[in-house]
C-alpha positions as CSV (number, residue, x, y, z in Angstrom):
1,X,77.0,71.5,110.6
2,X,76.4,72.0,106.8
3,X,79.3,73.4,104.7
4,X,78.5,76.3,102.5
5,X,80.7,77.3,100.0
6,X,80.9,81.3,98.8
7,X,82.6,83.4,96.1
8,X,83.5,86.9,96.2
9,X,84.4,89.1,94.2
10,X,84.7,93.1,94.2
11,X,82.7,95.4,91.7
12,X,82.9,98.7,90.4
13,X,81.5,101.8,87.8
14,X,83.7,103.3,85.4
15,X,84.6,106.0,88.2
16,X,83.5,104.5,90.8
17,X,80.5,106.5,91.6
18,X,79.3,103.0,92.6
19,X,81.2,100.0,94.2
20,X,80.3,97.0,96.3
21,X,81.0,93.2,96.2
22,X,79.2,90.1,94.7
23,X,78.4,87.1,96.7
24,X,77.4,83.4,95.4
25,X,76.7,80.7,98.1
26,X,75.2,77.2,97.8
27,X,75.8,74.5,100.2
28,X,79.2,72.3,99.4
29,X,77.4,68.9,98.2
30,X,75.3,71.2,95.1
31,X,78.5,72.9,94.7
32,X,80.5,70.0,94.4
33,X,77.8,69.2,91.6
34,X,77.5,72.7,89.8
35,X,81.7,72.8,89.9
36,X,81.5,69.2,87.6
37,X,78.9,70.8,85.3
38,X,80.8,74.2,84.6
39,X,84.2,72.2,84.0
40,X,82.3,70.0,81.8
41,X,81.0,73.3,79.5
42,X,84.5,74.4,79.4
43,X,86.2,71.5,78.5
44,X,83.6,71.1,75.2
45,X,84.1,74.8,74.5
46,X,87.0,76.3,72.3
47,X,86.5,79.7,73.2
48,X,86.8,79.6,76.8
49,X,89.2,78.6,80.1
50,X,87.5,80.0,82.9
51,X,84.2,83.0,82.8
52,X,84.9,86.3,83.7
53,X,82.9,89.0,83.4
54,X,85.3,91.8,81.7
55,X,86.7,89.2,79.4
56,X,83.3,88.2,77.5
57,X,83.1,88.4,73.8
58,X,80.4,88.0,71.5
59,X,80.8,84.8,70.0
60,X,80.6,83.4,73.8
61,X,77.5,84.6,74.3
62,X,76.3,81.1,74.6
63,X,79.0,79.5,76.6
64,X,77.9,82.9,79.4
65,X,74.2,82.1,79.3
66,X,74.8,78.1,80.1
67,X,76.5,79.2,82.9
68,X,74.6,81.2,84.2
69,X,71.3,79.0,83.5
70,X,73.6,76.1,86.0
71,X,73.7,79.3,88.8
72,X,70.3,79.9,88.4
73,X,68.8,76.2,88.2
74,X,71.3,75.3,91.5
75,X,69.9,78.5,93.1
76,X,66.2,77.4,92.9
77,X,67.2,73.8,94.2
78,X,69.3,74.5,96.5
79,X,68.9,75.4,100.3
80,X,70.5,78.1,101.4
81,X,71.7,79.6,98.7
82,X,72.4,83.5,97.7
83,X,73.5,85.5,94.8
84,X,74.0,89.4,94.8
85,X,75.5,92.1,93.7
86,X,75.9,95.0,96.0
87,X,76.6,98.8,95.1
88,X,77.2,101.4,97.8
89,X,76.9,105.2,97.3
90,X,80.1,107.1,97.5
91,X,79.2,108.1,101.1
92,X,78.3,105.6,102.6
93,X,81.2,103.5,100.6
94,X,83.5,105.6,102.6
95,X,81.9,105.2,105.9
96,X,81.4,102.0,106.2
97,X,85.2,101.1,105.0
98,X,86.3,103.7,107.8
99,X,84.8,101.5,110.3
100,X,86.2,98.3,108.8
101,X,89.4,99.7,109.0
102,X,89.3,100.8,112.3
103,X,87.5,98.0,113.8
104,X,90.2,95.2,111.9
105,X,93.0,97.7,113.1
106,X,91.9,98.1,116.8
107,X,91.3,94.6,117.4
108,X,94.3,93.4,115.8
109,X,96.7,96.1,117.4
110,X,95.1,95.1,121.0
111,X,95.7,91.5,120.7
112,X,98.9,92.5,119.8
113,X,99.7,92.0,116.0
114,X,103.0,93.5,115.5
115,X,102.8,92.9,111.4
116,X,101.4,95.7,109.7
117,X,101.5,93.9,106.2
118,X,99.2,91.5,107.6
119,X,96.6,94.1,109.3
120,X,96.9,95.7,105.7
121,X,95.8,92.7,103.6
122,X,93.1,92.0,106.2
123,X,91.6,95.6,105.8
124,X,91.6,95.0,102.3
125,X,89.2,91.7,103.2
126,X,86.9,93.2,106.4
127,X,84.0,95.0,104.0
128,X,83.1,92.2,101.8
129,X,83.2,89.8,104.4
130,X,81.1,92.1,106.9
131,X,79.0,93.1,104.3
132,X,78.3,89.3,103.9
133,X,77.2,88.2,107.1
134,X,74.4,90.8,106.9
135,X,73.2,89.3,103.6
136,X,72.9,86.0,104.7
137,X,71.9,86.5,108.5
138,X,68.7,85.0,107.8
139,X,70.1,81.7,106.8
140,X,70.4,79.8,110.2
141,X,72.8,78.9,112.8
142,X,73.5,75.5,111.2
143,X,75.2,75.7,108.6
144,X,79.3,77.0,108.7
145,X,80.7,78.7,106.0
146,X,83.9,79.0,103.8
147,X,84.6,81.7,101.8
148,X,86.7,82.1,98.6
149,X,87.6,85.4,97.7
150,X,89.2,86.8,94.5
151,X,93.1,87.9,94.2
152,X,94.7,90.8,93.5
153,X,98.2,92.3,94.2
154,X,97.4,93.0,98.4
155,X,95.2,90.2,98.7
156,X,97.9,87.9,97.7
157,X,100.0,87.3,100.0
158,X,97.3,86.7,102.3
159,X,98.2,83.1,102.8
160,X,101.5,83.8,103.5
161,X,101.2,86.3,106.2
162,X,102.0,85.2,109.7
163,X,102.3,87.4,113.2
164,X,104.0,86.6,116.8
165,X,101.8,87.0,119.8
166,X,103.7,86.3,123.0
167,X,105.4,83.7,121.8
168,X,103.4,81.8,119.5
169,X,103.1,82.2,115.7
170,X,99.3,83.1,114.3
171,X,98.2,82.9,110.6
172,X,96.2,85.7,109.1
173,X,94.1,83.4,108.0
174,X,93.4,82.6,111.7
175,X,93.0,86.4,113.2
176,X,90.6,86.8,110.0
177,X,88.6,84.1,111.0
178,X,88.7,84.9,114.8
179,X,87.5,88.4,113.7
180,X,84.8,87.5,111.3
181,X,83.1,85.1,114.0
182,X,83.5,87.5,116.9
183,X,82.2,90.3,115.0
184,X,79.1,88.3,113.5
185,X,78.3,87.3,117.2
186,X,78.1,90.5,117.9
187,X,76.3,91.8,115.5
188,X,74.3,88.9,113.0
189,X,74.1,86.3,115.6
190,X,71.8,83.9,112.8
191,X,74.3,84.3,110.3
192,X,76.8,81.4,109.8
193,X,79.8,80.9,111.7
194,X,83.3,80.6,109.0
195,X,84.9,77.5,109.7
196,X,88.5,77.4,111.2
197,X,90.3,78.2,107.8
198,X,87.5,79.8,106.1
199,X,88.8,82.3,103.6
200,X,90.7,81.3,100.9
201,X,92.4,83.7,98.5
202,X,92.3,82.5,95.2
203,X,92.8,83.8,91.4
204,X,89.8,83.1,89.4
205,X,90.9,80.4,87.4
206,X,91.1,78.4,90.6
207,X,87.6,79.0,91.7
208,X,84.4,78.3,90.1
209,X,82.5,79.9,92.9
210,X,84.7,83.4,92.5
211,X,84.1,83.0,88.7
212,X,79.9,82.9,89.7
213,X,80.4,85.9,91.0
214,X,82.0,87.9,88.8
215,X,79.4,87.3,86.5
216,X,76.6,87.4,88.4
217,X,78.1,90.9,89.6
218,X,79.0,92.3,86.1
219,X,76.1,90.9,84.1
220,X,73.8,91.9,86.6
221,X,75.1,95.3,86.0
222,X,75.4,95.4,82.6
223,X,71.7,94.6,83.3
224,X,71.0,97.7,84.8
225,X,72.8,99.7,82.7
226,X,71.0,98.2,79.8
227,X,68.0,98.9,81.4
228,X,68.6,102.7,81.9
229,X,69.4,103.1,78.1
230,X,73.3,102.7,77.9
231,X,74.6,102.5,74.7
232,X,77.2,100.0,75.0
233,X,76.9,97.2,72.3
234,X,78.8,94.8,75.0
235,X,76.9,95.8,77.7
236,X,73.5,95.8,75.8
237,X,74.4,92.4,75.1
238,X,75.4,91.3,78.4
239,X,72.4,92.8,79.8
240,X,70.2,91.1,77.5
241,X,71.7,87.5,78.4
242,X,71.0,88.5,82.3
243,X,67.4,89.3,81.4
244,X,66.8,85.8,79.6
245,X,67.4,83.7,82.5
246,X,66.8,86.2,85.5
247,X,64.7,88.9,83.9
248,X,61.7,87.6,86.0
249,X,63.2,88.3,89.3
250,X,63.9,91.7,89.1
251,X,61.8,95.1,88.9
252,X,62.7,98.0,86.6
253,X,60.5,100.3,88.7
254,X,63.4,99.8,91.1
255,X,66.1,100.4,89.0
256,X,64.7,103.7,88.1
257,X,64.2,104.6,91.8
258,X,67.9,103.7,93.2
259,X,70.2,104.1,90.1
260,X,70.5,106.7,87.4
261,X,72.7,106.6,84.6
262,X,75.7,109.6,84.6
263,X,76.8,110.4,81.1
264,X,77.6,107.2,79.3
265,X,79.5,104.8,80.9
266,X,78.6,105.4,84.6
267,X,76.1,104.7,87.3
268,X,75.4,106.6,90.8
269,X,73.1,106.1,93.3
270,X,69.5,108.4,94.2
271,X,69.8,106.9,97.5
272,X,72.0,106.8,100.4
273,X,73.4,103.5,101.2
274,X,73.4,100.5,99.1
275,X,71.6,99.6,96.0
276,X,71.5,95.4,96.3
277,X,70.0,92.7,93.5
278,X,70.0,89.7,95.5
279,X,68.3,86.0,94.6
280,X,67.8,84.1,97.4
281,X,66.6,80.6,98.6
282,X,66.3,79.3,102.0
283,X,64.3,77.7,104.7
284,X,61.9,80.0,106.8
């Protein structure tokens, strides 16, 4: 099978009128590849360690539009390969987390998981990773996947986290992966399988695939916000450095349809569900 390699990374409005997750996936040899090229622009710049989104300045304005001209140029040359940025309405947001949590709690509790920190932390991981499969379900059944996801103060300990089920000792890491394949089965049967240790929990420095999408995610954003008039110089600016090297691929007609800007620093949805910008290669 061909190894993908994914980043993901949570996103939110000011108030969170708005939240989703951000995905970036390429196959592991052009990762491999795009990884040498970003380390390369950070080691000749003196402004920068690692990208993240909320931390841009100004004066790196060039540094964030290299990288994300390597994202892009990898995209287009690369098979299968995804980036998106997802939004879900405060609704639907709260339904669809409802039935992560009750379908990672119910099938953990009746295998018999006894460690509630663990079914905790997995929670935390379900949406993004179930949201996923149904963005790349069109990809094929031959490629396997392996997903690095960004740390916070939950999602930490994840590698640590261990159960007993008669007898034996299981990882979360493990269950997750059990889960994920059994539910994408289930329900996105052309969607990749996640290899036996698929998820890693990683902070951002550690990951050049979780730092491609945090930017994707915020600058795409910024994008939009730019695009429905927001005032912010930073985001103005972000969103102008998203337009020069994906401005082409998206519509403003559909901006103005899905999203509306609430007072200055916020976005909601005018439609139930989710609001997704996704750029996507891949064999049909």
């Amino acid at each position: 099978m061909i190894k993908l390699i994914s980043g993901l990374d949570e996103i939110g409005t000011e108030t969170q009128k708005a939240e989703g997750w951000c995905y970036f996936c390429i196959p592991e040899t052009d990762y491999l590849k795009l990884e040498a090229e970003v380390k390369s622009l950070l080691s000749g710049s003196t402004k920068l360690t690692l990208f993240h989104g909320k931390k841009f300045k100004a004066n790196q304005s060039n540094e964030y539009e290299q990288f994300l001209r390597i994202i892009r140029r990898y995209a287009e040359n690369s098979v299968p390969t995804i980036l998106s940025c997802t939004l879900n309405s405060e609704n639907w947001k709260q339904t669809f987390l409802e039935f992560c949590d009750r379908v990672t709690t119910n099938v953990f509790t009746q295998v018999g998981v006894t460690n509630q920190d663990l079914i905790k932390v997995c929670k935390q991981l379900t949406p993004g990773l179930f949201s996923f499969m149904r963005l790349i379900n069109h990809f094929g059944k031959e490629y396997e996947l392996s997903v690095e996801v960004d740390s916070d103060r939950t999602k930490e300990n994840y590698p640590k986290l261990d159960t007993i089920i008669k007898g034996h000792k299981f990882t979360a890491d493990f269950l997750m992966t059990r889960l994920y394949n059994a539910y994408m089965k289930l329900k996105f049967a052309n969607s990749p399988q996640l290899s036996a240790s698929g998820i890693s929990v990683l902070k951002d420095q550690h990951s050049i695939a979780i730092q491609a999408a945090d930017v994707i995610g915020n600058f795409s954003t910024s994008y939009v916000y730019y695009k429905l008039g927001n005032t912010s110089k930073t985001r103005i600016l972000k969103g102008q450095i998203f337009e020069k090297v994906f401005g082409d691929k998206f519509d403003l007609d559909e901006f103005i349809k899905s999203v509306k800007l609430v007072g200055k620093n916020d976005l909601e949805l005018l439609i139930e569900g989710a609001f997704t910008m996704t750029f996507t290669t891949y064999n049909e």
